[in-house]
C-alpha positions in Angstrom: -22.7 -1.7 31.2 -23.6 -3.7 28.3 -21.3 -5.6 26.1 -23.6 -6.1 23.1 -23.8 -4.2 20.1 -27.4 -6.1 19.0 -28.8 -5.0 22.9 -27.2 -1.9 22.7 -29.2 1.0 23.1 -29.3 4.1 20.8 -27.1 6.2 22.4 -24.2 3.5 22.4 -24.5 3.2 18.8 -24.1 6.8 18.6 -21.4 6.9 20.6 -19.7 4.1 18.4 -20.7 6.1 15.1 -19.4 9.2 16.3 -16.2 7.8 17.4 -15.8 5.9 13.8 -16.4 9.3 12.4 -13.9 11.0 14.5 -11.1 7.9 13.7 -11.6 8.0 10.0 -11.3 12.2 9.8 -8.6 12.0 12.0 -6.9 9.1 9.4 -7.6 11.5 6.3 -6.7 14.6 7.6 -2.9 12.8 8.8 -2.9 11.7 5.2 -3.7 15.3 3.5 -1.1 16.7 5.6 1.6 14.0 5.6 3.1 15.3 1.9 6.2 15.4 0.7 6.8 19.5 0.8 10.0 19.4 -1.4 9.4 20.7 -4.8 11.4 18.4 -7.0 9.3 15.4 -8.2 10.0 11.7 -7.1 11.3 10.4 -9.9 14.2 13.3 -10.1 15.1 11.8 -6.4 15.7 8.4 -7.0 19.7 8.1 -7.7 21.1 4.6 -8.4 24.6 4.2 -7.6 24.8 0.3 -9.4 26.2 -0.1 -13.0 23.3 -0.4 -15.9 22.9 -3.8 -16.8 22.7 -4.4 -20.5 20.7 -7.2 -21.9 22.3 -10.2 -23.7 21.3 -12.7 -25.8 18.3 -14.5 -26.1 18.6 -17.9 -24.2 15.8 -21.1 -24.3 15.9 -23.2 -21.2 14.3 -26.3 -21.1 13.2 -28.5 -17.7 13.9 -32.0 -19.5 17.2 -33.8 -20.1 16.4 -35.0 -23.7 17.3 -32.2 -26.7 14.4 -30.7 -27.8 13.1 -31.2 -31.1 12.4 -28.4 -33.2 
């Protein structure tokens, strides 16, 4: 048996392709098929049940202790 992909001969490399191929069909046809079936969009679905936060006023924040100069 040999362990190395650069002594490989052809026939491992095809066996590698074809199970690469195989993998990567099986991967897109689970993500065709794996859909949401409902009919109503996303965004209709999305309920929040937290109050609606209204913005305040504009505040400036500085990193320094002395009053900044304007």
């Amino acid at each position: 048996m040999n362990h190395s992909l650069l002594s490989a001969d052809r026939n491992t490399h095809l066996k590698i392709v074809s199970l690469a191929l195989t993998a990567a069909i099986a991967v897109v046809v689970i993500g065709i098929t794996a859909r949401i079936t409902d009919g109503t969009s996303s965004a209709s679905r999305i309920e929040s049940g937290a109050p609606v936060l209204k913005a305040g006023k504009p505040t400036t924040y500085t990193r320094t202790e002395a009053p900044s100069m304007r």
